[in-house]
C-alpha positions as CSV (number, residue, x, y, z in Angstrom):
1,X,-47.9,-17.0,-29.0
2,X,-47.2,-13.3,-29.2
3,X,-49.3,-10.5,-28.5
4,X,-49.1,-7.2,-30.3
5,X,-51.0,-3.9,-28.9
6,X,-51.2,-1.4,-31.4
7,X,-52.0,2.1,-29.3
8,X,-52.7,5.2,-31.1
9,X,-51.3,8.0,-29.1
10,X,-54.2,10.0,-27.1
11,X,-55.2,13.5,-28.3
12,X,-52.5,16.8,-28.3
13,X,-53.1,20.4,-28.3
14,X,-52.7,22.4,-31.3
15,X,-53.3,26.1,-29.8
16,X,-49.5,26.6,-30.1
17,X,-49.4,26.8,-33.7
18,X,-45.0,28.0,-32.7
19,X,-44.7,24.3,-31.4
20,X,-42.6,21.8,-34.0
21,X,-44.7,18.6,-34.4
22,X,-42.9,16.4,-32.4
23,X,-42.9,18.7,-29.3
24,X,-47.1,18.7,-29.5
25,X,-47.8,17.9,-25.7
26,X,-51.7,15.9,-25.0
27,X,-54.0,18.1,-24.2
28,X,-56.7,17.8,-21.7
29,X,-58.8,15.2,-23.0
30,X,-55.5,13.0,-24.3
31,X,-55.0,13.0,-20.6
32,X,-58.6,12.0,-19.2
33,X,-58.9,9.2,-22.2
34,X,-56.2,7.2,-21.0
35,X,-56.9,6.2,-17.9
36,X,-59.6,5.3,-18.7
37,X,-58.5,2.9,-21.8
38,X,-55.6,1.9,-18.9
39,X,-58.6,0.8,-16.4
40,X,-60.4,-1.2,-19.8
41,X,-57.3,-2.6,-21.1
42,X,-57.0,-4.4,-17.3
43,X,-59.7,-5.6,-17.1
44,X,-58.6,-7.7,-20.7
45,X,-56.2,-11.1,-19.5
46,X,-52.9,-9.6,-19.6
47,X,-50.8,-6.6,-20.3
48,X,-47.9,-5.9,-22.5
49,X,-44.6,-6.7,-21.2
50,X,-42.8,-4.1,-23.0
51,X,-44.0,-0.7,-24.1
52,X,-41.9,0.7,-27.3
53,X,-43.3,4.3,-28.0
54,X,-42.9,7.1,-30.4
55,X,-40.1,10.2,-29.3
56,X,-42.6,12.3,-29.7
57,X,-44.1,14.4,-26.9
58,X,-47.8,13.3,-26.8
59,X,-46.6,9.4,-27.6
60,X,-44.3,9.7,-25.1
61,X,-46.8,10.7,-22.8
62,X,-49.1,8.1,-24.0
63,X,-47.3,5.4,-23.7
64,X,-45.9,6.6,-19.9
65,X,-49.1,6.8,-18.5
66,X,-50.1,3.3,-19.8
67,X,-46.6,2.2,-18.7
68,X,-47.8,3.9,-15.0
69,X,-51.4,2.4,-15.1
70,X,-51.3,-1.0,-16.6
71,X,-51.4,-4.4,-13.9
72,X,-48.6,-5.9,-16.1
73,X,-46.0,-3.4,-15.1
74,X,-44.7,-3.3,-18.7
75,X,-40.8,-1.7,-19.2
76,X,-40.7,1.5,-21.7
77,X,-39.2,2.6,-24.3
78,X,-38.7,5.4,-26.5
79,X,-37.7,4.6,-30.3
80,X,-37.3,7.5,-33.0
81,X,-38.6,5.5,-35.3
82,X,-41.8,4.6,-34.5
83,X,-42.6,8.7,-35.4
84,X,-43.1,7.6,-38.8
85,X,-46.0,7.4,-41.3
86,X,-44.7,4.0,-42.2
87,X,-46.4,0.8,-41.6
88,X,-43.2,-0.9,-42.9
89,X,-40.7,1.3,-40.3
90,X,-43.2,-0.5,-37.4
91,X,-43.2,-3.7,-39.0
92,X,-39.0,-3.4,-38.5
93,X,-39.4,-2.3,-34.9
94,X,-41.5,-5.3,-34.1
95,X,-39.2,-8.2,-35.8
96,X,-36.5,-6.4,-33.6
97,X,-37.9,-7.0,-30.4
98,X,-36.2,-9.5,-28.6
99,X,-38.3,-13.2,-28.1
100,X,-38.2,-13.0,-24.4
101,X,-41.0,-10.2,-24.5
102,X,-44.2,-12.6,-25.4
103,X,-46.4,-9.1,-25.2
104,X,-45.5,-5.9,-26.8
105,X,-47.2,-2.7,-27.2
106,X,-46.1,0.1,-29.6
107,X,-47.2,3.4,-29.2
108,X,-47.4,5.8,-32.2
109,X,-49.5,7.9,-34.8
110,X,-51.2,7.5,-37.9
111,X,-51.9,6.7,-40.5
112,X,-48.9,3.8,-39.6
113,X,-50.6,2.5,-36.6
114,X,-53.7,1.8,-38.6
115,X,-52.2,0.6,-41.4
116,X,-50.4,-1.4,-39.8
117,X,-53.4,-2.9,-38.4
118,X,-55.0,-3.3,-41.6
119,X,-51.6,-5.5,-42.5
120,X,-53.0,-7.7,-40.1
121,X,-56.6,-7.8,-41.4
122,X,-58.3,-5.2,-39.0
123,X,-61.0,-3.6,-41.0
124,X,-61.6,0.0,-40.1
125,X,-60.4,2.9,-41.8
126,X,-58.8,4.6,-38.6
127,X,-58.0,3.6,-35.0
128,X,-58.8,6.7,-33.1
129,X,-56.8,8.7,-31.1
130,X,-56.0,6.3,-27.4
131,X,-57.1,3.6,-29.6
132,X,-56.5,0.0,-28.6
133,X,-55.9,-2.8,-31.1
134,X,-54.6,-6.3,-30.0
135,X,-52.9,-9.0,-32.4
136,X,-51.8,-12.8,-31.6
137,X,-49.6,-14.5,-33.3
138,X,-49.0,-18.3,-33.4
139,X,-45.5,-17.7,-33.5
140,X,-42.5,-18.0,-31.2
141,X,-40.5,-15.3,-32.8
142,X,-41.4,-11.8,-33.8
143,X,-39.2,-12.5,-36.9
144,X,-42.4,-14.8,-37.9
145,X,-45.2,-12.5,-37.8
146,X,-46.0,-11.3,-41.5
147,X,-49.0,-9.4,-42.9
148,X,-52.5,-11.3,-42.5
149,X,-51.6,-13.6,-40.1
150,X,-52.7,-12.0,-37.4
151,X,-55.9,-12.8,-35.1
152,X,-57.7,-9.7,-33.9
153,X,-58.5,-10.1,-30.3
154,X,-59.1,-7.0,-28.7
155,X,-60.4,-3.3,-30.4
156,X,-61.5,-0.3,-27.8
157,X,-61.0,3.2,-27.8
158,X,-62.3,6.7,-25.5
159,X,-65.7,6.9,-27.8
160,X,-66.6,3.5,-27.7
161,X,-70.1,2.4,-26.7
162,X,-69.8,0.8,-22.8
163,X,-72.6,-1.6,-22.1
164,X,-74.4,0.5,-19.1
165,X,-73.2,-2.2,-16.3
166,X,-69.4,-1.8,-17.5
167,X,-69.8,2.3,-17.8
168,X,-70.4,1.9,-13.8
169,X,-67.9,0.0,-13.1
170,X,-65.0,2.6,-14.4
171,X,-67.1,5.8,-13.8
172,X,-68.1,6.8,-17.3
């Protein structure tokens, strides 16, 4: 089996209106949302193995702080690519990935994260921004995976109601 984590990259400033797109850093609350989607994502059976992530600033950032934070001790990566609005450009990316990494996360930005994860039958209309989304696959080769074959087994994000007895547990 393969598992896919889809992460949306965590919220950047936009009070530097002189800053080119891909230079946008997170701003504060990018920064305070993902520990705490690290510390929920832990808590879920294993981490990614490999973390492939946008070049862009605030993905880059994203996906080092999860890289930093996660149990699983995942490698990262930084792939042009993946600053893309296409679904299709990701799709690429993941049937690249070499078959010795069972669990793979790719960090980048919409709308190609979430359509992506529509490809693969998730139903909302946005993953937010530090958004989790997690896909298996009943493959043994990323080559294999192809749209709507995917099984949805794992959807959080910064906003998301906590029941009161988890919201404890990691300080909300």
């Amino acid at each position: 089996m393969k598992l896919l984590f889809l992460v949306r990259h965590a919220k950047s400033r936009w009070d530097d209106p002189s800053l080119d797109d891909h230079e946008r850093p997170l701003n504060n609350r990018g920064l305070k949302n993902i520990p705490k989607m690290v510390h929920r994502l832990n808590s879920w059976q294993q981490g990614p193995q490999l973390i492939v992530t946008s070049s862009a600033l605030r993905a880059a950032q994203t996906g080092y702080l999860f890289a930093e934070g996660l149990v699983s001790r995942p490698k990262l990566e930084s792939n042009s690519t993946i600053y893309t609005e296409s679904a299709f450009e990701l799709m690429d990316i993941i049937r690249e990935t070499t078959d010795v990494v069972d669990r793979l996360m790719l960090v980048g930005h919409n709308p190609a994260i979430t359509v992506l994860a529509q490809m693969f039958g998730f139903k909302e209309d946005n993953i937010p921004t530090c958004g989790v989304v997690v896909f298996g696959f009943e493959v043994d080769c990323w080559q294999a995976i192809a749209e709507e074959q995917g099984t949805m087994f794992y959807y959080d994000y910064p906003k998301r109601a906590r029941p009161e007895s988890m919201k404890k547990d990691i300080g909300e």
